[in-house]
MDTraj code that builds the backbone (N, CA, C; nanometers):
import mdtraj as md
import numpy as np

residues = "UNK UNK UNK UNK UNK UNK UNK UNK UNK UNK UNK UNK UNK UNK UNK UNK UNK UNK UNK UNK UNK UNK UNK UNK UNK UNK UNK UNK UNK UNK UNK UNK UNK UNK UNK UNK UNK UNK UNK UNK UNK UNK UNK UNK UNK UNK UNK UNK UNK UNK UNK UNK UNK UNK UNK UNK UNK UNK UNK UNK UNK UNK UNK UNK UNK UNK UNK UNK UNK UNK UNK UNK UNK UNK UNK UNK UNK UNK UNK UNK UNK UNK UNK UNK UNK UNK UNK UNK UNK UNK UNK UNK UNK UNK UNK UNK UNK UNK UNK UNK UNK UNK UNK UNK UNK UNK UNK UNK UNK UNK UNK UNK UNK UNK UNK UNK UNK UNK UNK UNK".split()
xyz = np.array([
    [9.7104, 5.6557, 3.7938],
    [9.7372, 5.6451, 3.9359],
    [9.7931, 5.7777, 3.9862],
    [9.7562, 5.8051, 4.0762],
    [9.7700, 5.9368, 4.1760],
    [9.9463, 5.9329, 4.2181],
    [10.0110, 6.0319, 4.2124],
    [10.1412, 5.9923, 4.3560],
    [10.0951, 6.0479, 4.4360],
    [10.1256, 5.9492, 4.5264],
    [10.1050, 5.9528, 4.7041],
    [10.2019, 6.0440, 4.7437],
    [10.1915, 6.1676, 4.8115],
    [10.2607, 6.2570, 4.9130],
    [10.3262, 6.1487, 5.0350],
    [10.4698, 6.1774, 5.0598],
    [10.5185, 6.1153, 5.1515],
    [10.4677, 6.1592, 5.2946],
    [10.4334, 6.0734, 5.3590],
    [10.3828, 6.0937, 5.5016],
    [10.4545, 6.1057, 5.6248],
    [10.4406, 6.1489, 5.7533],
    [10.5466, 6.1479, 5.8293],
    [10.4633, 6.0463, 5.9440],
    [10.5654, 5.9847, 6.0546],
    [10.5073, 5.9768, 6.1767],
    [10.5994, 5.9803, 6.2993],
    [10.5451, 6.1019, 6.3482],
    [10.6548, 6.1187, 6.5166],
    [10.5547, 6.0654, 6.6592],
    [10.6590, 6.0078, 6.6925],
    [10.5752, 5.9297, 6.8408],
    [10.6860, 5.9902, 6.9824],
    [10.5602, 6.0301, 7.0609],
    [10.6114, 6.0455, 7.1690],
    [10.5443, 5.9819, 7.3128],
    [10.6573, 5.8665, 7.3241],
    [10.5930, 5.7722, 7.4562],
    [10.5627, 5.8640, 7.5739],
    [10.5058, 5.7691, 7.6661],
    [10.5171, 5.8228, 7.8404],
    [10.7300, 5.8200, 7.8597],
    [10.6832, 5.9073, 8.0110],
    [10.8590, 5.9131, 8.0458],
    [10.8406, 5.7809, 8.1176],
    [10.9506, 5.7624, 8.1467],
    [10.9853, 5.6616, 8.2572],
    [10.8598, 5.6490, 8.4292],
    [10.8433, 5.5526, 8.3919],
    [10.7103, 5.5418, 8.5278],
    [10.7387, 5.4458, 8.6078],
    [10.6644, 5.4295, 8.7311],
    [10.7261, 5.2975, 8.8188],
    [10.6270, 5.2290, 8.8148],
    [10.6137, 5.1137, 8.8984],
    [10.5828, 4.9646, 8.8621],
    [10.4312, 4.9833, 8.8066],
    [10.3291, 4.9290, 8.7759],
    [10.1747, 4.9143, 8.7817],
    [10.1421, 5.0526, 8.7093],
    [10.1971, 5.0946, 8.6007],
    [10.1594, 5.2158, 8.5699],
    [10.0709, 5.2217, 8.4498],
    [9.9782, 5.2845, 8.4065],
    [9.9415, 5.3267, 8.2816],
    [10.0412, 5.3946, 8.1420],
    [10.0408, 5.2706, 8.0329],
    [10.1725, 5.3000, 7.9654],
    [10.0313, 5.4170, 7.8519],
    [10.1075, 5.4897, 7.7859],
    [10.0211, 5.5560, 7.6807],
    [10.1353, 5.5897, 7.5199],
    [10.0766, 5.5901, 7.4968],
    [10.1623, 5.6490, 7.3111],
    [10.0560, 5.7560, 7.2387],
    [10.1472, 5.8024, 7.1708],
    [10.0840, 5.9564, 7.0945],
    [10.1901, 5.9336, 6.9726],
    [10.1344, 5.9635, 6.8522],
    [10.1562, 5.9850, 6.7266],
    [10.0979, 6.1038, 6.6231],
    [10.2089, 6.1867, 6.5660],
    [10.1341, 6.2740, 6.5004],
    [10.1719, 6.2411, 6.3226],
    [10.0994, 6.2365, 6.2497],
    [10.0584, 6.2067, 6.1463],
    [10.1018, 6.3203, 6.0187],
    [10.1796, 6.3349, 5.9532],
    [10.2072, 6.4256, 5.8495],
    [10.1919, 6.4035, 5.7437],
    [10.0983, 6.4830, 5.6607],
    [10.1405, 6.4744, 5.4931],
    [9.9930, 6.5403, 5.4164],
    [9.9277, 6.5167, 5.3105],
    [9.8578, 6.5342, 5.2651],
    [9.6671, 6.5544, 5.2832],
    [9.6524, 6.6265, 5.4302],
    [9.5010, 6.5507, 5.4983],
    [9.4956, 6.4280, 5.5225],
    [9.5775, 6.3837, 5.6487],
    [9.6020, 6.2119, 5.6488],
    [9.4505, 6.1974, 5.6791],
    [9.4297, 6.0633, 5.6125],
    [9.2923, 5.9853, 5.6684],
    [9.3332, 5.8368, 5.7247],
    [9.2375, 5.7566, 5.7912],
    [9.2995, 5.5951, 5.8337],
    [9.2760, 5.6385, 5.9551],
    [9.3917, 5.5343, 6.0419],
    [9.4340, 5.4944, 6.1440],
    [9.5881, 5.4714, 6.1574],
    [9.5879, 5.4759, 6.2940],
    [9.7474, 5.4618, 6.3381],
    [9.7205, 5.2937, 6.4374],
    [9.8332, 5.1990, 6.3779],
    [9.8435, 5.0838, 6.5328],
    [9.9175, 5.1356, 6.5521],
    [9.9281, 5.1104, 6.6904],
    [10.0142, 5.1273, 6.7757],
    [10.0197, 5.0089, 6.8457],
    [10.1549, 4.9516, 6.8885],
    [10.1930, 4.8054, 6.9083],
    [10.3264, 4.7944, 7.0349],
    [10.2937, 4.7280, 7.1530],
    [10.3173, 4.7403, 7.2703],
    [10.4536, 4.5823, 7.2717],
    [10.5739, 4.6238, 7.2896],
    [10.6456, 4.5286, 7.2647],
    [10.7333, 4.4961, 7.4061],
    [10.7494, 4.4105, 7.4671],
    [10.8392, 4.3292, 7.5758],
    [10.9437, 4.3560, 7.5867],
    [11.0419, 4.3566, 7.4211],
    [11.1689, 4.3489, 7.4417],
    [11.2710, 4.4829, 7.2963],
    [11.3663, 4.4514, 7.3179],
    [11.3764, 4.6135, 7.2385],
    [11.4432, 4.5154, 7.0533],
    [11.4190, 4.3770, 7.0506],
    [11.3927, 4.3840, 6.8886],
    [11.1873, 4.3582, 6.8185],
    [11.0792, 4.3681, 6.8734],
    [10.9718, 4.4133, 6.8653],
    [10.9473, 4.2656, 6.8341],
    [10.9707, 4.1659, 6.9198],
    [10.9614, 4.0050, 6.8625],
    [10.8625, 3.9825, 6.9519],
    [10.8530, 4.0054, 7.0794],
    [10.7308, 3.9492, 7.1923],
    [10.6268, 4.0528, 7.1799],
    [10.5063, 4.0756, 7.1309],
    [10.4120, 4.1872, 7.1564],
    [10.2599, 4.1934, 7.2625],
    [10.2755, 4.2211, 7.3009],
    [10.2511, 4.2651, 7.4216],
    [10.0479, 4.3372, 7.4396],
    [10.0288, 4.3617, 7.2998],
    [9.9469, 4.4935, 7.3240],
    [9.9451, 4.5853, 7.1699],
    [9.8343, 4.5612, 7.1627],
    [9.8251, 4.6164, 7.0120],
    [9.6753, 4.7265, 6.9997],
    [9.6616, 4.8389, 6.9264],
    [9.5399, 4.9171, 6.9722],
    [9.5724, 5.0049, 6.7882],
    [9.4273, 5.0126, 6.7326],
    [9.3946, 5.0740, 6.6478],
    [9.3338, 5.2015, 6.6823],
    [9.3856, 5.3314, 6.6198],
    [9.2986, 5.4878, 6.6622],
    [9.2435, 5.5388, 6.5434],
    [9.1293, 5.5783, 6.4967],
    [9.1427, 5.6435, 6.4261],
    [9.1698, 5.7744, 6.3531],
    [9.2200, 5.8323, 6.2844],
    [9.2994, 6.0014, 6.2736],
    [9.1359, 6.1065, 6.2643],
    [9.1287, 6.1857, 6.3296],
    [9.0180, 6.2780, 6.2846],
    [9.0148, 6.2863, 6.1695],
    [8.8954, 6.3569, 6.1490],
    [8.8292, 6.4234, 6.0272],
    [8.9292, 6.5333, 6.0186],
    [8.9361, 6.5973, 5.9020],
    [8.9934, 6.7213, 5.8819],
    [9.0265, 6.7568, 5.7458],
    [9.1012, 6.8800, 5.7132],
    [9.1282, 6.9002, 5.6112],
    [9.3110, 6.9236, 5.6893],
    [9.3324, 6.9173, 5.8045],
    [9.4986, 6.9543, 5.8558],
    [9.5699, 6.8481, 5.8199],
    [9.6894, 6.9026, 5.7927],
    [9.8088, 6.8169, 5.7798],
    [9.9087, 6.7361, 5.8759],
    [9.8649, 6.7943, 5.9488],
    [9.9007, 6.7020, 6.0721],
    [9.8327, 6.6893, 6.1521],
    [9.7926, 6.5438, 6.1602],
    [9.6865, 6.4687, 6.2984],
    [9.7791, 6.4123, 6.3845],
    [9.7140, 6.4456, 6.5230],
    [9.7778, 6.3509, 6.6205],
    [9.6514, 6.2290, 6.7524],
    [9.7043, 6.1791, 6.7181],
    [9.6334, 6.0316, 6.8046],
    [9.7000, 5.9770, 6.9533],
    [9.6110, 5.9749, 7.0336],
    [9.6844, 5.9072, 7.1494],
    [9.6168, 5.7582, 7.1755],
    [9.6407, 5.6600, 7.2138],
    [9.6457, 5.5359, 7.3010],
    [9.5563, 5.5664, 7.4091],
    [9.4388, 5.4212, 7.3981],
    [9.4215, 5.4495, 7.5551],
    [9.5391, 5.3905, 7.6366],
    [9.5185, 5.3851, 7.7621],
    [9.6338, 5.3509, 7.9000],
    [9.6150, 5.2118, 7.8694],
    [9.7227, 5.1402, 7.8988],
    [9.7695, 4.9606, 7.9043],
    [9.8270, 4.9630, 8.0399],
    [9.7616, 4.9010, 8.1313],
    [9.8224, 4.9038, 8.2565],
    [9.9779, 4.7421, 8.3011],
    [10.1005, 4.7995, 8.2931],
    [10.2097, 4.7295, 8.3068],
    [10.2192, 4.6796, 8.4499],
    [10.2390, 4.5422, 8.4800],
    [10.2109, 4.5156, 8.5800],
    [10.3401, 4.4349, 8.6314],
    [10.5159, 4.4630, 8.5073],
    [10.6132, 4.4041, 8.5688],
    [10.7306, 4.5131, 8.5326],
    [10.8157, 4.5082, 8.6020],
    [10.9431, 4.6573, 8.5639],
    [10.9983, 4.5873, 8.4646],
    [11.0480, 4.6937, 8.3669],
    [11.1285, 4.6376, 8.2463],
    [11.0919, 4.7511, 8.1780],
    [11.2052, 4.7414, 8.1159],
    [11.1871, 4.8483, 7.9526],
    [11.0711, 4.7668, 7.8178],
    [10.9790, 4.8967, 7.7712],
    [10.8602, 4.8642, 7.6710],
    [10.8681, 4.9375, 7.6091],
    [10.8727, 4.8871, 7.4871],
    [10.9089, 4.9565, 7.3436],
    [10.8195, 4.9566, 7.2504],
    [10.7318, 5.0733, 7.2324],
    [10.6349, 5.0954, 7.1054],
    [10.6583, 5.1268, 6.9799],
    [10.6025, 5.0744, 6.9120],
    [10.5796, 5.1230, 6.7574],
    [10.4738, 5.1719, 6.7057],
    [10.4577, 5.2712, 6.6044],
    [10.3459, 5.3386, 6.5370],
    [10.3477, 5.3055, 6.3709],
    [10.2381, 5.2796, 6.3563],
    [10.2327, 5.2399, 6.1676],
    [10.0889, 5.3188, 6.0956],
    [10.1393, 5.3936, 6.0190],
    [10.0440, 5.4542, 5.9831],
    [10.0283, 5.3614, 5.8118],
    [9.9019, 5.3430, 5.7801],
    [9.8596, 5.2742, 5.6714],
    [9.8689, 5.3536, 5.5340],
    [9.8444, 5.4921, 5.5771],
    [9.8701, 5.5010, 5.4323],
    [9.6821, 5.5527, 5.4021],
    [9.6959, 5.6238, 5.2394],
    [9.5411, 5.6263, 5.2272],
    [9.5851, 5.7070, 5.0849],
    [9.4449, 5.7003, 5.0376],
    [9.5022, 5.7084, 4.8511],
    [9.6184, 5.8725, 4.8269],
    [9.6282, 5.9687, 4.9619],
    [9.6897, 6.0264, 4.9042],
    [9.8457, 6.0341, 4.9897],
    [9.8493, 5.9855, 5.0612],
    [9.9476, 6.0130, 5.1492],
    [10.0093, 5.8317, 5.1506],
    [10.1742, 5.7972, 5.1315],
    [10.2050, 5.6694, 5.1421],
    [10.2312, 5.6376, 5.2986],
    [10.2558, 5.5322, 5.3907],
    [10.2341, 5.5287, 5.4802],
    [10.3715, 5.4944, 5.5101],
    [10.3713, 5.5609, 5.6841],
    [10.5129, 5.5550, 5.7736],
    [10.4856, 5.4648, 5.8753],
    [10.6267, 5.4151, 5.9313],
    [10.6395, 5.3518, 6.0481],
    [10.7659, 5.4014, 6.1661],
    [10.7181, 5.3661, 6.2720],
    [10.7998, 5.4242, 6.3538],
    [10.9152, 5.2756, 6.3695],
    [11.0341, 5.3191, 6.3811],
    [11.1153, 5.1635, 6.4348],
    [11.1212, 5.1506, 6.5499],
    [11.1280, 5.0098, 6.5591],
    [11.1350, 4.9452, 6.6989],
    [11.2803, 4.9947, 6.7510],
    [11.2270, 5.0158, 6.8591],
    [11.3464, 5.1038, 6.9980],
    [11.3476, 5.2300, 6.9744],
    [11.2528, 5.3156, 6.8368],
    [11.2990, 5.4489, 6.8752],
    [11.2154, 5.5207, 7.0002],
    [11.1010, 5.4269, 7.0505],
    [11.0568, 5.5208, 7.1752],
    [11.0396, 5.3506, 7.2797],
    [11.1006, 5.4050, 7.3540],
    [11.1035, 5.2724, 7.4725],
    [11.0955, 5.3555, 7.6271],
    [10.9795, 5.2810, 7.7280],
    [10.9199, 5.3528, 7.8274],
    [11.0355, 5.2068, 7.9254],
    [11.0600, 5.3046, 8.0038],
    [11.0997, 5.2539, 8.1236],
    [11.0321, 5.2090, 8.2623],
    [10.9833, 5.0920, 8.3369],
    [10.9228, 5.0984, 8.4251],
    [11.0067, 5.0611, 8.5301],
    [10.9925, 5.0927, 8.6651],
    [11.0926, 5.0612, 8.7495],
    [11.0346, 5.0123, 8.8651],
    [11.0747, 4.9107, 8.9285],
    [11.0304, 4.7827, 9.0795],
    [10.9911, 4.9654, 9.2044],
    [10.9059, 4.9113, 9.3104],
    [10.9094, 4.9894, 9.3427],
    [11.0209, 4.9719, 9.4843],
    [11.0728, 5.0612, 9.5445],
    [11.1649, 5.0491, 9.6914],
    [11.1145, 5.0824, 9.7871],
    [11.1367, 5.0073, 9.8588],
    [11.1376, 5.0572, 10.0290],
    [11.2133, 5.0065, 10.1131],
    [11.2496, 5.0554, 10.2336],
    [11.3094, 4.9973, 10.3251],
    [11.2850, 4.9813, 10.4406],
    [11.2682, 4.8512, 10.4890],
    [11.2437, 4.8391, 10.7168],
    [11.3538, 4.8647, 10.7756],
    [11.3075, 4.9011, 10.8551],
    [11.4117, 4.8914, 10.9887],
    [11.3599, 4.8182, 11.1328],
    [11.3875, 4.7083, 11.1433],
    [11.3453, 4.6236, 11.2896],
    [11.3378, 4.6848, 11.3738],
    [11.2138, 4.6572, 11.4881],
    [11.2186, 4.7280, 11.6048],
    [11.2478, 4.5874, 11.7208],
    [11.3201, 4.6333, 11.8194],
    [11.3411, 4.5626, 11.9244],
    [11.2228, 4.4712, 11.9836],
    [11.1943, 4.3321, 12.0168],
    [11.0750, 4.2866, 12.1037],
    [11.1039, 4.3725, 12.2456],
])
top = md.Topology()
chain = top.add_chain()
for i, resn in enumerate(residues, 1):
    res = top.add_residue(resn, chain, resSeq=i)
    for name in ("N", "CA", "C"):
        top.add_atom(name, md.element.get_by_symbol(name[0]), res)
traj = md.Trajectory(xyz[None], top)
């Protein structure tokens, strides 16, 4: 049996967006010519119990050591904080990482406005 090179995975969400927005995630992949896929997994609440949204990418071809993958857009359609995770599987040479729940959480926010009455 081979040892597997330890793998990395850094995720960097969207910033904070307001209501009806396109959420996205990006993951970059470290270790040995990663091969596979990354999920990426769209969660409600910040212990990763309600999920929301789940999407498989696959890592390019290459001979580089670090791949990075983005998400298509998930369009959020209520304000609240959403918290992603990234899991990389792993592949005969590289062992596989996960990102923890709450280390990247997108903020969405109600939108405001204000009237002011006009006289009849």
């Amino acid at each position: 049996m081979v040892d597997q090179a330890q793998s990395g995975i850094g995720t960097q969400p969207d910033a904070s967006l307001t209501f009806s927005a396109d959420l996205t995630d990006s993951a970059t992949v470290t270790g040995v010519a990663p091969t596979g896929k990354v999920t990426f997994r769209l969660f409600s609440d910040d212990t990763c119990a309600t999920q929301v949204y789940t999407e498989d990418v696959d890592l390019p071809a290459g001979s580089d050591n670090s791949k990075t993958v983005s998400t298509t857009a998930f369009q959020v359609t209520t304000a609240g904080t959403w918290y992603w995770t990234a899991v990389y599987g792993g592949d005969a040479n590289n062992a596989g990482s996960t990102s923890a729940c709450g280390a990247e959480s997108v903020t969405i926010t109600a939108p405001s406005f204000s009237t002011v009455p006009t006289a009849p």
